[in-house]
HTML snippet that shows the backbone in 3Dmol.js (N, CA, C, O; Angstrom):
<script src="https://3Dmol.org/build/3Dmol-min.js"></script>
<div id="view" style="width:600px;height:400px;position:relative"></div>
<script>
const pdb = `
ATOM      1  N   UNK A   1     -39.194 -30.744 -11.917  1.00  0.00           N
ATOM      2  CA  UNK A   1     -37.901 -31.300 -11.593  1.00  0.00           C
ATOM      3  C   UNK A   1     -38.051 -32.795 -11.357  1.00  0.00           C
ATOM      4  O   UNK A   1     -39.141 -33.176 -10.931  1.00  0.00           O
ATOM      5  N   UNK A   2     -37.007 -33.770 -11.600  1.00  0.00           N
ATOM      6  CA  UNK A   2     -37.172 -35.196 -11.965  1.00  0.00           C
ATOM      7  C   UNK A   2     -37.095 -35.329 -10.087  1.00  0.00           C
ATOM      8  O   UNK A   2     -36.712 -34.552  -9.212  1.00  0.00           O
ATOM      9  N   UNK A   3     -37.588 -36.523 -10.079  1.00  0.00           N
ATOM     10  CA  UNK A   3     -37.079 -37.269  -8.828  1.00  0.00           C
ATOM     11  C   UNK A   3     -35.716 -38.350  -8.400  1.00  0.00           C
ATOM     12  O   UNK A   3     -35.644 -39.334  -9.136  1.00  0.00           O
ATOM     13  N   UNK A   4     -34.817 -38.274  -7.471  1.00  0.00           N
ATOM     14  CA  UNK A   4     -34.556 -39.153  -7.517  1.00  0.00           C
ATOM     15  C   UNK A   4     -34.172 -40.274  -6.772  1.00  0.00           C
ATOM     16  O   UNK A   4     -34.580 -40.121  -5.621  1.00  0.00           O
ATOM     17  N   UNK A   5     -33.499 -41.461  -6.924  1.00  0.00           N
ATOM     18  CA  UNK A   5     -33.945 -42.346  -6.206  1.00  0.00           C
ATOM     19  C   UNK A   5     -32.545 -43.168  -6.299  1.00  0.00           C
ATOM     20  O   UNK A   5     -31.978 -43.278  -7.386  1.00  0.00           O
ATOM     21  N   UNK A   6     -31.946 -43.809  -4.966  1.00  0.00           N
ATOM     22  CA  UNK A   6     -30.593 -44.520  -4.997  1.00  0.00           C
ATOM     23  C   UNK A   6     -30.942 -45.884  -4.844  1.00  0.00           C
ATOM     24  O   UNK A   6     -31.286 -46.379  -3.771  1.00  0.00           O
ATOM     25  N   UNK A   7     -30.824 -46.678  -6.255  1.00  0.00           N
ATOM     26  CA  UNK A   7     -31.006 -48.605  -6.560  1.00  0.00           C
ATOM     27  C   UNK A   7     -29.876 -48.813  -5.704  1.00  0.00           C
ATOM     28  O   UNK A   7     -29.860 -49.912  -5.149  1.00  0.00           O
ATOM     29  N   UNK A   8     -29.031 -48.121  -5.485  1.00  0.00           N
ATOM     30  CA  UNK A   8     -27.768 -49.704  -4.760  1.00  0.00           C
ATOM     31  C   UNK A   8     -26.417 -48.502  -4.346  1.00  0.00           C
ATOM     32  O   UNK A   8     -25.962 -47.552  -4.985  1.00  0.00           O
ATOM     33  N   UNK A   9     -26.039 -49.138  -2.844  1.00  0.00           N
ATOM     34  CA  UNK A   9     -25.047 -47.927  -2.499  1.00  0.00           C
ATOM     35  C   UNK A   9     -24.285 -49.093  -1.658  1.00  0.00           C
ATOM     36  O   UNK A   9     -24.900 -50.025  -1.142  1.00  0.00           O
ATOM     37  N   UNK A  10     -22.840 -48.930  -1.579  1.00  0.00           N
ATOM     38  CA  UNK A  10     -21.860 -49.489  -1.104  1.00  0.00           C
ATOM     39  C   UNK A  10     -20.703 -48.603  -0.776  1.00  0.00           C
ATOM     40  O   UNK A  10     -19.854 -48.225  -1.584  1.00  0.00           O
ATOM     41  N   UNK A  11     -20.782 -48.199   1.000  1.00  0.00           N
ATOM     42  CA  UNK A  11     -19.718 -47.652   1.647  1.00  0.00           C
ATOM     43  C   UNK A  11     -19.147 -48.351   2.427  1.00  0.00           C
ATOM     44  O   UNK A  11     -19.542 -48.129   3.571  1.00  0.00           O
ATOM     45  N   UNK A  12     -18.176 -49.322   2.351  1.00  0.00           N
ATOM     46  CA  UNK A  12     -17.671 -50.266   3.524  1.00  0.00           C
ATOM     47  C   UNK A  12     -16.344 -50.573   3.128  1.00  0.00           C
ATOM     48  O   UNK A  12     -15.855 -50.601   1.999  1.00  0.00           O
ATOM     49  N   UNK A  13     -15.856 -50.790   4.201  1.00  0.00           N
ATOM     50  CA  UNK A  13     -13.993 -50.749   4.428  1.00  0.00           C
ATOM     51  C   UNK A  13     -13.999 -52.224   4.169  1.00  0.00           C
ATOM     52  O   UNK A  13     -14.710 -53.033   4.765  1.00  0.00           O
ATOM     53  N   UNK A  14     -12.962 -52.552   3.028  1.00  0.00           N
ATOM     54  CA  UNK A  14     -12.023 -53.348   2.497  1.00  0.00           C
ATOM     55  C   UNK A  14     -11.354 -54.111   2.084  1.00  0.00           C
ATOM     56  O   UNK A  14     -11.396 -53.666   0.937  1.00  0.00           O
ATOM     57  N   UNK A  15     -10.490 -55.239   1.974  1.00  0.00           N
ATOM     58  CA  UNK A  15      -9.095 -55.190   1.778  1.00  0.00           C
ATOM     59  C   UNK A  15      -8.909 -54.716   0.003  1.00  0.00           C
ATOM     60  O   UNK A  15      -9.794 -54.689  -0.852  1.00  0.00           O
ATOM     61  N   UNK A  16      -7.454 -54.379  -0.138  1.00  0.00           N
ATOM     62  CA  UNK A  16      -7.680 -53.968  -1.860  1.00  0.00           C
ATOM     63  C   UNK A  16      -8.181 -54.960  -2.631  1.00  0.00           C
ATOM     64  O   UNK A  16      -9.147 -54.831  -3.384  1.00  0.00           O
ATOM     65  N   UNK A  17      -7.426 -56.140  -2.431  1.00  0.00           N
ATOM     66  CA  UNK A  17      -7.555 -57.531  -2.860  1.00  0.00           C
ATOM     67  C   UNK A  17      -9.562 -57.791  -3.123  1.00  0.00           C
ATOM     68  O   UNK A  17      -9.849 -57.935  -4.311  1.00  0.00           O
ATOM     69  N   UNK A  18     -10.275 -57.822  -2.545  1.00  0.00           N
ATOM     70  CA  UNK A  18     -11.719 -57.546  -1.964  1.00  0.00           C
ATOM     71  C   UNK A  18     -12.320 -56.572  -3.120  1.00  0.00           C
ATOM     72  O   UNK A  18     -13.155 -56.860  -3.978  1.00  0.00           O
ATOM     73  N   UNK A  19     -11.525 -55.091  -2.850  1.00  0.00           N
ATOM     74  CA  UNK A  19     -12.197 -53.937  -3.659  1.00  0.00           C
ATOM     75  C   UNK A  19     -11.978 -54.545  -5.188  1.00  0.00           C
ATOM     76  O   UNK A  19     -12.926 -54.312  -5.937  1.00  0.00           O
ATOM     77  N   UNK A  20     -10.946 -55.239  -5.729  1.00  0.00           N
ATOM     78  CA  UNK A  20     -10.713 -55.314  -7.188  1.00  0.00           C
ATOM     79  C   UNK A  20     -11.980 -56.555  -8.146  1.00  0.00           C
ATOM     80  O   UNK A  20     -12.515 -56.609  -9.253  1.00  0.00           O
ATOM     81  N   UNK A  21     -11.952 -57.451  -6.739  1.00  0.00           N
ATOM     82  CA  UNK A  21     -12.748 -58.588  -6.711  1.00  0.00           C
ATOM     83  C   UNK A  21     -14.373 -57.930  -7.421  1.00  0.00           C
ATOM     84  O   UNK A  21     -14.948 -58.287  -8.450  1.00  0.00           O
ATOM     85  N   UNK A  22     -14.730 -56.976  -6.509  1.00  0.00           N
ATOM     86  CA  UNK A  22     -16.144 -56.453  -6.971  1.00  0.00           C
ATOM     87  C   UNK A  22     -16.016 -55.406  -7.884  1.00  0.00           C
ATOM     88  O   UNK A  22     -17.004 -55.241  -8.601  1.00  0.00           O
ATOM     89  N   UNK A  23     -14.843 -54.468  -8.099  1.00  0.00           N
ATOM     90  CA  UNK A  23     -14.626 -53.920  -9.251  1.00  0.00           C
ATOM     91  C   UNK A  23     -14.599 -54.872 -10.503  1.00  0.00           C
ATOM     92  O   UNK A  23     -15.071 -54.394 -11.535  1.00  0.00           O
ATOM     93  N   UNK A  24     -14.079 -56.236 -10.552  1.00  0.00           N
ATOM     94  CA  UNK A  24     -13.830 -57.075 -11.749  1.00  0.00           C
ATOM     95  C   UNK A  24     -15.422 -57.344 -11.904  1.00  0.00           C
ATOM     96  O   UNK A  24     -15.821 -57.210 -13.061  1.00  0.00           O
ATOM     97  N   UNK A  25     -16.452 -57.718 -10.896  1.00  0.00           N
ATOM     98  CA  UNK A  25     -17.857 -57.768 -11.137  1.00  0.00           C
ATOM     99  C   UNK A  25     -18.332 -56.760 -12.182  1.00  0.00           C
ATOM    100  O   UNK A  25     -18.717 -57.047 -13.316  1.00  0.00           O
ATOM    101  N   UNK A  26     -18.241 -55.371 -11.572  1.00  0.00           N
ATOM    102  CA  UNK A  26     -18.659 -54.472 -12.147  1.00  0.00           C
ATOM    103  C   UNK A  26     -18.126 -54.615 -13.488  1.00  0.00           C
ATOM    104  O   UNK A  26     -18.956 -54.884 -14.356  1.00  0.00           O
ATOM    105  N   UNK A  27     -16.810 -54.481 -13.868  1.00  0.00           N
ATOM    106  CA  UNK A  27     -16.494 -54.834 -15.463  1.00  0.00           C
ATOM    107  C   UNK A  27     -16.770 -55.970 -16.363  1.00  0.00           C
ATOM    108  O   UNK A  27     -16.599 -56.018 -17.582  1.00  0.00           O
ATOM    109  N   UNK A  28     -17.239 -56.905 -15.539  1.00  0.00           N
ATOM    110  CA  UNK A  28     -17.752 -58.277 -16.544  1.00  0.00           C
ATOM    111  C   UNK A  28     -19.132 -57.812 -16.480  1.00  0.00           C
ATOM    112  O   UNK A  28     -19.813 -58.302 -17.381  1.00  0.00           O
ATOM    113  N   UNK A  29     -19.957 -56.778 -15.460  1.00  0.00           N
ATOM    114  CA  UNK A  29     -21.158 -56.294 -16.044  1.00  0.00           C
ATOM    115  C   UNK A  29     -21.431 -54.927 -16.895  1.00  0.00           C
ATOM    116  O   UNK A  29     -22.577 -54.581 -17.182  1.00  0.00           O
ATOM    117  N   UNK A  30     -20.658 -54.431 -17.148  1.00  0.00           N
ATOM    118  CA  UNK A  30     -19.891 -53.238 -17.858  1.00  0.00           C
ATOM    119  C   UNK A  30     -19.754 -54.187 -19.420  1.00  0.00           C
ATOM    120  O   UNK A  30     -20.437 -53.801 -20.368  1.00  0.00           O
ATOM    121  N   UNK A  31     -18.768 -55.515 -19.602  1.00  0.00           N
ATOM    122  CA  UNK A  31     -19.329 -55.991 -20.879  1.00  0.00           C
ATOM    123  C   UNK A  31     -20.174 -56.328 -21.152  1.00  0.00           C
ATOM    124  O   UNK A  31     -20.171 -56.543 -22.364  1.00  0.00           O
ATOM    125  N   UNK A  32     -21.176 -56.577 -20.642  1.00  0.00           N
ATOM    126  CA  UNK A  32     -22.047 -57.617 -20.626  1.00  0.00           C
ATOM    127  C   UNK A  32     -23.502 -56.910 -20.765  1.00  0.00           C
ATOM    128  O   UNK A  32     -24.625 -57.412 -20.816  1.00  0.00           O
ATOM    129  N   UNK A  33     -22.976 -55.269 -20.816  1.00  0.00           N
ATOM    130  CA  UNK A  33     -24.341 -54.108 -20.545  1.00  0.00           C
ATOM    131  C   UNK A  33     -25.199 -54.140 -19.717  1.00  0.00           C
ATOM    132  O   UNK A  33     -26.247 -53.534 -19.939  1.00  0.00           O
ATOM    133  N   UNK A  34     -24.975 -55.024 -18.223  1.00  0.00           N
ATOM    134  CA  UNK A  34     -25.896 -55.278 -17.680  1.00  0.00           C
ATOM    135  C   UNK A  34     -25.086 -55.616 -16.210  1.00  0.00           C
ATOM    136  O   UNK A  34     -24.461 -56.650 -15.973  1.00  0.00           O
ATOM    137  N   UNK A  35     -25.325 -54.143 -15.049  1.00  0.00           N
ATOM    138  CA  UNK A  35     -25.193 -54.784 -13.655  1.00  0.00           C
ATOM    139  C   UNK A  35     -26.192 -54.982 -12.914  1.00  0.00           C
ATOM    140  O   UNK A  35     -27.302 -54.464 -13.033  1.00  0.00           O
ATOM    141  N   UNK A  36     -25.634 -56.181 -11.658  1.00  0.00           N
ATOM    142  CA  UNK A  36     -26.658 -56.804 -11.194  1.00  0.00           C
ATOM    143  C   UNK A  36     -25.950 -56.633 -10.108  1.00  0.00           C
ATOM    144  O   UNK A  36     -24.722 -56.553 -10.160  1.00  0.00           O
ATOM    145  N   UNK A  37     -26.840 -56.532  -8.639  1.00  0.00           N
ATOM    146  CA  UNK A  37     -26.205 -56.690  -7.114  1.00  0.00           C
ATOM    147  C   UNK A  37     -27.217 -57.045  -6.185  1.00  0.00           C
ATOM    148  O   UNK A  37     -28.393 -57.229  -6.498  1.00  0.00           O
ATOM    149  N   UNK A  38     -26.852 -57.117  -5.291  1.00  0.00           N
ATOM    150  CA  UNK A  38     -28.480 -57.148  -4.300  1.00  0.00           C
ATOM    151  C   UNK A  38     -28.485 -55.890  -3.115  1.00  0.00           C
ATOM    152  O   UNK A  38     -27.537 -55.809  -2.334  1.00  0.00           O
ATOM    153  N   UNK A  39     -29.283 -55.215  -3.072  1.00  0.00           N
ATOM    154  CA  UNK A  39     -29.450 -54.266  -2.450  1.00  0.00           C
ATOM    155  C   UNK A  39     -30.360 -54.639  -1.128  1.00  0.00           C
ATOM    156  O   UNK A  39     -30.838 -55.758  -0.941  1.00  0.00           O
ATOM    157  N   UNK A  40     -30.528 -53.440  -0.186  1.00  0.00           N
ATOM    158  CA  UNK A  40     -31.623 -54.121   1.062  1.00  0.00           C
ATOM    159  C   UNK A  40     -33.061 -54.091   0.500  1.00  0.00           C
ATOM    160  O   UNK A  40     -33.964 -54.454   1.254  1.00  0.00           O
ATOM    161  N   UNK A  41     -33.355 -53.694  -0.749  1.00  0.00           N
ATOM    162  CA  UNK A  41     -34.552 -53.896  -0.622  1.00  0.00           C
ATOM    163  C   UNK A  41     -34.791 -55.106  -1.725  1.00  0.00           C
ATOM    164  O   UNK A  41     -35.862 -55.290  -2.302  1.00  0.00           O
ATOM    165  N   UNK A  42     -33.741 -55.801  -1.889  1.00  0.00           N
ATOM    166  CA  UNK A  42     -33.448 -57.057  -2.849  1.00  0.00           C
ATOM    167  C   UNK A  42     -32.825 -56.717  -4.211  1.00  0.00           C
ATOM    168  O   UNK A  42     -32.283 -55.636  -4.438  1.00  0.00           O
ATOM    169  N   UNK A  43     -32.943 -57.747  -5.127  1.00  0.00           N
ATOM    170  CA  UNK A  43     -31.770 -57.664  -6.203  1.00  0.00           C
ATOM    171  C   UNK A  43     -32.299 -56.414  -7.215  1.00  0.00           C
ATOM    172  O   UNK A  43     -33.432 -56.021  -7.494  1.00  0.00           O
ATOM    173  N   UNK A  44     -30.714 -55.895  -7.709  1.00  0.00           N
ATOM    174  CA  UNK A  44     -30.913 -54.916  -8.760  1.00  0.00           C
ATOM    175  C   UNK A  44     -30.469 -54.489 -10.125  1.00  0.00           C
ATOM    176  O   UNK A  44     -29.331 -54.048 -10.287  1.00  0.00           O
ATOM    177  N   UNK A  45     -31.416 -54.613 -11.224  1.00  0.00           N
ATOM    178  CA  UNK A  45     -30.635 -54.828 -12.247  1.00  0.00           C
ATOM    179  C   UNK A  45     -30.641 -53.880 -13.292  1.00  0.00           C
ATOM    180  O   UNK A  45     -31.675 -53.495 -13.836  1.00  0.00           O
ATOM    181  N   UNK A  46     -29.528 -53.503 -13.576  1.00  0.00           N
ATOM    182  CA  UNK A  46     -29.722 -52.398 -14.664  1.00  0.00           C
ATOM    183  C   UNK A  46     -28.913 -52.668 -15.833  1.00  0.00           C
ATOM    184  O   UNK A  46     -27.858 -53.296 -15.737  1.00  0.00           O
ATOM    185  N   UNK A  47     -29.487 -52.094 -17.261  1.00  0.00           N
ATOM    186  CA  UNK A  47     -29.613 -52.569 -18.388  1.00  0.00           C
ATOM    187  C   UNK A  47     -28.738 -51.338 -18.894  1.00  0.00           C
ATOM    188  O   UNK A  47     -29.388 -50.304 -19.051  1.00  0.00           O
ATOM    189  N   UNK A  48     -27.627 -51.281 -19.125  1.00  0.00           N
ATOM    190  CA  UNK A  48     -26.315 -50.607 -19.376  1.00  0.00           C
ATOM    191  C   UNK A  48     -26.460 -49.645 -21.241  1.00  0.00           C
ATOM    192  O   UNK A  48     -26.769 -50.592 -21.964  1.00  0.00           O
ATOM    193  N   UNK A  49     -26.393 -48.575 -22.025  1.00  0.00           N
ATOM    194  CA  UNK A  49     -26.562 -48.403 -23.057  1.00  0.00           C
ATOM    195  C   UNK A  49     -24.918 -48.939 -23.958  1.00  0.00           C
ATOM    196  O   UNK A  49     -23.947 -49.540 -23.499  1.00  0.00           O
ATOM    197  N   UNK A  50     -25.082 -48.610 -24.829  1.00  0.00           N
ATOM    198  CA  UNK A  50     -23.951 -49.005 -25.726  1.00  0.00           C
ATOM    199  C   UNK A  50     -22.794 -47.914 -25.453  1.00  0.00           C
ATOM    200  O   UNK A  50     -21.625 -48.294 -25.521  1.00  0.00           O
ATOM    201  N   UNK A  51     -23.082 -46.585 -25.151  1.00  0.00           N
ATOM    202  CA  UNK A  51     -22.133 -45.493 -25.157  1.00  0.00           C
ATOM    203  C   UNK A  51     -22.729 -45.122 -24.033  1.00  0.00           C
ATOM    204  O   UNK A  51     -23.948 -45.125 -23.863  1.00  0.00           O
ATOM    205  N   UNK A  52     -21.490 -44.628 -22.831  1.00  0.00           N
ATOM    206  CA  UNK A  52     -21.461 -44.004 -21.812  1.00  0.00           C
ATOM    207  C   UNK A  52     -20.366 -42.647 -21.653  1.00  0.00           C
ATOM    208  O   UNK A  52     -19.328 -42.492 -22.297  1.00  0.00           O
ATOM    209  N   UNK A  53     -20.891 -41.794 -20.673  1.00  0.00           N
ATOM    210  CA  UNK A  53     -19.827 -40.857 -20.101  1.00  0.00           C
ATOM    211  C   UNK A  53     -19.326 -41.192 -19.393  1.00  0.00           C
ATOM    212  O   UNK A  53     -19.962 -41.416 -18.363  1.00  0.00           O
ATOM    213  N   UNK A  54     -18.143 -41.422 -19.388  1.00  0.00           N
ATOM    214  CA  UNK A  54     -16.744 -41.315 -18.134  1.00  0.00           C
ATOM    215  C   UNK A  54     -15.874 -40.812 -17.947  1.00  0.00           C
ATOM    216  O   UNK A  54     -15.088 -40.224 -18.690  1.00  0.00           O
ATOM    217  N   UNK A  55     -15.919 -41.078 -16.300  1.00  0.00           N
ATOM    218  CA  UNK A  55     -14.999 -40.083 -15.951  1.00  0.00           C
ATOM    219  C   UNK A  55     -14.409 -40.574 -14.681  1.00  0.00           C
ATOM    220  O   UNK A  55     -14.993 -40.780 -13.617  1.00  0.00           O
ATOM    221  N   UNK A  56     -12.594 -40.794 -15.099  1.00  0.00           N
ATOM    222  CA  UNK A  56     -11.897 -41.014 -13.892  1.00  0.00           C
ATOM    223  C   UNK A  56     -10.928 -39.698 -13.356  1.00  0.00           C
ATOM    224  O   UNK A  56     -10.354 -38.845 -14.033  1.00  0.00           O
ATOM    225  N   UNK A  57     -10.981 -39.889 -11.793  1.00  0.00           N
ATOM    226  CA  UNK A  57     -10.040 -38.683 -11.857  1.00  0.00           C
ATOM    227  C   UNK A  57      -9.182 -39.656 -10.406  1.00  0.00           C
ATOM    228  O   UNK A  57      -9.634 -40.619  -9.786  1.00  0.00           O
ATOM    229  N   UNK A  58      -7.623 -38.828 -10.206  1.00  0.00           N
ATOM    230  CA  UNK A  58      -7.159 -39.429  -8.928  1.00  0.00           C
ATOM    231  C   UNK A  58      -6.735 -38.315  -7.988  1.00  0.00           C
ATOM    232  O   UNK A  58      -5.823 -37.602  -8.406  1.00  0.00           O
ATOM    233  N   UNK A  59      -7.147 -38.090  -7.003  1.00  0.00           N
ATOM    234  CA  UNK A  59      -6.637 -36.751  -6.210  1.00  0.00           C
ATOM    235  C   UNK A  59      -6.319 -37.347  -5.132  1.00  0.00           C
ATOM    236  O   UNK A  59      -6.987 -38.275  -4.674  1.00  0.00           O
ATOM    237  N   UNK A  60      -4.847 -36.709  -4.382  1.00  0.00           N
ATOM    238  CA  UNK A  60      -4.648 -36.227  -2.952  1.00  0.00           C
ATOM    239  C   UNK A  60      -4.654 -34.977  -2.467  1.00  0.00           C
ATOM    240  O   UNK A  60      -4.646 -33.958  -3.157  1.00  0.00           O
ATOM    241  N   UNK A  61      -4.672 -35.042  -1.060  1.00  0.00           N
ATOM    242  CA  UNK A  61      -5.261 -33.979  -0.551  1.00  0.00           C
ATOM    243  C   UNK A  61      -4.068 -34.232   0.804  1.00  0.00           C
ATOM    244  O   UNK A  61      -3.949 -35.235   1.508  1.00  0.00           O
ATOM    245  N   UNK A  62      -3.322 -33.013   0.851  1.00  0.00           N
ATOM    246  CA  UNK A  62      -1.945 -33.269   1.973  1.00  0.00           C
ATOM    247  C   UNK A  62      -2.078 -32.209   3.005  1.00  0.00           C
ATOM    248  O   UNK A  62      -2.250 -31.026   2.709  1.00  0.00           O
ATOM    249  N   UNK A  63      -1.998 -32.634   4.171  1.00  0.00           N
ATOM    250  CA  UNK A  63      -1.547 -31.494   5.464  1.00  0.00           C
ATOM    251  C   UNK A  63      -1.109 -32.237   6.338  1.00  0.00           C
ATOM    252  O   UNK A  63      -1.184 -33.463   6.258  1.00  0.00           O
ATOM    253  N   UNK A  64      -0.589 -31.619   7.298  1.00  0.00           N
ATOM    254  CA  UNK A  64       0.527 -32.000   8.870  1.00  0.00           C
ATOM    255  C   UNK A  64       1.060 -33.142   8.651  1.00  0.00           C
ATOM    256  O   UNK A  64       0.990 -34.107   9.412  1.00  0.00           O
ATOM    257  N   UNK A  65       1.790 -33.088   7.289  1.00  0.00           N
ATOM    258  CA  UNK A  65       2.598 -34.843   7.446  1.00  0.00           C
ATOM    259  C   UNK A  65       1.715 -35.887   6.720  1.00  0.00           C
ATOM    260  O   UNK A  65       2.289 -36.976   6.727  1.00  0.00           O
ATOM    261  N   UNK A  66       0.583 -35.925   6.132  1.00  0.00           N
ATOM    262  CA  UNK A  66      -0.393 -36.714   6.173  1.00  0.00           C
ATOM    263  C   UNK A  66      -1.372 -36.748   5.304  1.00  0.00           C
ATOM    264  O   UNK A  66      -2.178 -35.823   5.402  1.00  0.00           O
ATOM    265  N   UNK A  67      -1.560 -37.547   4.460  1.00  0.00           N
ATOM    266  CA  UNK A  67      -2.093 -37.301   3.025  1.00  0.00           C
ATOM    267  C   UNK A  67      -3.031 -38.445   3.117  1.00  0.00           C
ATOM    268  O   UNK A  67      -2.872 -39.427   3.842  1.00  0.00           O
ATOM    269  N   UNK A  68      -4.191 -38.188   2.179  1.00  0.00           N
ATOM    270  CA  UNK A  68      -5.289 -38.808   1.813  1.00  0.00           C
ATOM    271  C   UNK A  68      -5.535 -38.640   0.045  1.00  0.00           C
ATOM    272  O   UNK A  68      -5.761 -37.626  -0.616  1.00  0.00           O
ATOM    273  N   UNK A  69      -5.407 -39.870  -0.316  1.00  0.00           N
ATOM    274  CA  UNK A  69      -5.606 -40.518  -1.720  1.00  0.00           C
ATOM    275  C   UNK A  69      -7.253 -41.029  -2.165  1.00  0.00           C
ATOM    276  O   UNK A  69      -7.890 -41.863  -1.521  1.00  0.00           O
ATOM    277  N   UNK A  70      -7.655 -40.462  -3.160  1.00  0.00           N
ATOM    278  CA  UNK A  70      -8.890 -40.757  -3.589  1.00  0.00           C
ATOM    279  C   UNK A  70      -8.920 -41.044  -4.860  1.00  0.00           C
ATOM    280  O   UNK A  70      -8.526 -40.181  -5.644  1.00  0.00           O
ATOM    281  N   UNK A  71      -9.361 -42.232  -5.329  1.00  0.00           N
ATOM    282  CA  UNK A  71      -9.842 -42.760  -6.759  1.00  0.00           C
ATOM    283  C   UNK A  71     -11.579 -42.766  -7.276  1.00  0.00           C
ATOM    284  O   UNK A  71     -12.505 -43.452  -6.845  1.00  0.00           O
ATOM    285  N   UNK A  72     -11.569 -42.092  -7.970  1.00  0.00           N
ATOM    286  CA  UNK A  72     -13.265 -42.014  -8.310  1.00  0.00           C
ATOM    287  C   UNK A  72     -13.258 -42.393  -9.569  1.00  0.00           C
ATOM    288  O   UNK A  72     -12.278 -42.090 -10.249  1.00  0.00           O
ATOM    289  N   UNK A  73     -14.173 -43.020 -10.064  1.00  0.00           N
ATOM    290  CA  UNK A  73     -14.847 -43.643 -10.922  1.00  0.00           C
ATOM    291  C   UNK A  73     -16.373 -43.324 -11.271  1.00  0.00           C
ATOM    292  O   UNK A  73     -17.289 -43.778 -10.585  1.00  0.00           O
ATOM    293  N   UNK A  74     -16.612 -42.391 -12.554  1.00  0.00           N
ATOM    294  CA  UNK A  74     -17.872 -41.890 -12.552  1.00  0.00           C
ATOM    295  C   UNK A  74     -17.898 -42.628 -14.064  1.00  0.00           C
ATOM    296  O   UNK A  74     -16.911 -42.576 -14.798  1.00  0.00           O
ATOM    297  N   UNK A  75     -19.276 -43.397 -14.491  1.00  0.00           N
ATOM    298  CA  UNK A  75     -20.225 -43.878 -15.425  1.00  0.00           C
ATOM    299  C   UNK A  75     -21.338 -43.417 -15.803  1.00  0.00           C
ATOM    300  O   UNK A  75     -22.170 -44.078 -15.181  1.00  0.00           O
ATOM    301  N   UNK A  76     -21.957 -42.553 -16.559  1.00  0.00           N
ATOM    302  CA  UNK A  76     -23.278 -42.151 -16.555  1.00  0.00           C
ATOM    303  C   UNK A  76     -23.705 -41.930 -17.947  1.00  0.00           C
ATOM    304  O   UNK A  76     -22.984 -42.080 -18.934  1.00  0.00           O
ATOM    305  N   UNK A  77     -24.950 -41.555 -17.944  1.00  0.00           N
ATOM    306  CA  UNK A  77     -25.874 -41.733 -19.322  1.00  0.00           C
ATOM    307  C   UNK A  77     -26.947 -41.140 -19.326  1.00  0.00           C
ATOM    308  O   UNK A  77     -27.271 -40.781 -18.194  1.00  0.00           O
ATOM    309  N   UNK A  78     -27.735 -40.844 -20.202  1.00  0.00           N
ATOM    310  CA  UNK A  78     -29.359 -40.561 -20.417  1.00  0.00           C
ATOM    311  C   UNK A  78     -29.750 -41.511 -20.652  1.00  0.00           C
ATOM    312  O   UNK A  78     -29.008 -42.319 -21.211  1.00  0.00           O
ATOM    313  N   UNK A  79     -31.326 -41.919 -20.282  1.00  0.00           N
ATOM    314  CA  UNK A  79     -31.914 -43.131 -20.984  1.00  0.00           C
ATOM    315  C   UNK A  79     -32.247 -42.423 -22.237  1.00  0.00           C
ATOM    316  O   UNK A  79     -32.039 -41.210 -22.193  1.00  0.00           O
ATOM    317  N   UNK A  80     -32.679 -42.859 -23.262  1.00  0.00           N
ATOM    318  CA  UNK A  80     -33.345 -42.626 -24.615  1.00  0.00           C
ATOM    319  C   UNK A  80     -32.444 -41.463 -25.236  1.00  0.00           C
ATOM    320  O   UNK A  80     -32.986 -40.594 -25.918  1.00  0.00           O
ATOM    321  N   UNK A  81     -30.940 -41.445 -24.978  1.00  0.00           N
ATOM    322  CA  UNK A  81     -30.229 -40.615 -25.691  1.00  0.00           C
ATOM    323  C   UNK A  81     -29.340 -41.396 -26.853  1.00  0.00           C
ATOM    324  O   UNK A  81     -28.801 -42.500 -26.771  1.00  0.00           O
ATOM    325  N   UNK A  82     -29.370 -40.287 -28.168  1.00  0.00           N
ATOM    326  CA  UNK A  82     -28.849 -41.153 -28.747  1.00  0.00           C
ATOM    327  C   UNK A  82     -27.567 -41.461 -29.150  1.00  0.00           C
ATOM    328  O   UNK A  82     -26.901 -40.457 -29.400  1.00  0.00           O
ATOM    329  N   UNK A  83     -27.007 -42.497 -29.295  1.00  0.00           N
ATOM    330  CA  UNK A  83     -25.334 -42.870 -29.182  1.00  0.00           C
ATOM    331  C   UNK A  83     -24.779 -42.095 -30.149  1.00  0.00           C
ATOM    332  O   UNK A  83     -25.217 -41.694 -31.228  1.00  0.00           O
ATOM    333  N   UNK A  84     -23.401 -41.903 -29.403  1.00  0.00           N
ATOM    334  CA  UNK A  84     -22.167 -41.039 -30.011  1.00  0.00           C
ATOM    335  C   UNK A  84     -21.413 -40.476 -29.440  1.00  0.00           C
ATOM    336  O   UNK A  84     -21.598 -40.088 -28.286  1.00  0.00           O
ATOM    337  N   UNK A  85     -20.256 -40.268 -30.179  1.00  0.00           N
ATOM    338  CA  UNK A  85     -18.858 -40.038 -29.971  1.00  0.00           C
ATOM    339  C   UNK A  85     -18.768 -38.771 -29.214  1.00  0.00           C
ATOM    340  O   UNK A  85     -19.910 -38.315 -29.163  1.00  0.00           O
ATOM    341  N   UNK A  86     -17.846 -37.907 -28.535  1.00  0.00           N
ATOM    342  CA  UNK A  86     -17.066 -36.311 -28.712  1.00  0.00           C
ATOM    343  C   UNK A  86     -15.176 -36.734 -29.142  1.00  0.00           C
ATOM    344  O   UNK A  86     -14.204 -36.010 -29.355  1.00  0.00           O
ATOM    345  N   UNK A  87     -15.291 -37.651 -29.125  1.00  0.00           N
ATOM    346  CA  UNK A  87     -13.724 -37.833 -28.940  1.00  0.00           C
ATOM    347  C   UNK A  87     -13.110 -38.804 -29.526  1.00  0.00           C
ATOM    348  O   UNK A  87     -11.895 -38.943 -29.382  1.00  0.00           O
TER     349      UNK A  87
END
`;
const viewer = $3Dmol.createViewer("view");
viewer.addModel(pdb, "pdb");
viewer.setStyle({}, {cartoon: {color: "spectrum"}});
viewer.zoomTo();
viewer.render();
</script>
């Protein structure tokens, strides 16, 4: 079984204005095939393939009056797989 290992994690509150700011990062490194950030154990860079899997989804989740909204954003890949379509 593979090992694995987390390069770069970001859980921290906010403003939207803020969240779009480092989302627009991520997409100029999304063209660019290549993100970069700095993590605690220093900078991290990964080398993006030509074809990826994605997957957005948007869910709420409602009780007593009171609802919670979630946006996820999933990107993923094999290394040494080879490019192509399903769709």
């Amino acid at each position: 079984m593979g090992e694995k290992s987390e390069l770069f994690h970001c859980d921290e509150k906010m403003l939207t204005y803020d969240a779009a700011v480092v989302l627009g990062k991520i997409v100029d490194g999304l063209k660019q095939r290549k993100l970069a950030g700095t993590a605690e154990g220093g900078p991290v860079c990964v080398d993006l393939p030509l074809v990826a899997d994605v997957e957005i989804s948007f869910k709420e989740k409602a009780k007593s009056g009171k609802s919670k909204k979630k946006l996820s954003i999933e990107i993923s890949w094999k290394e040494g797989e080879t490019p192509g379509f399903d769709g």
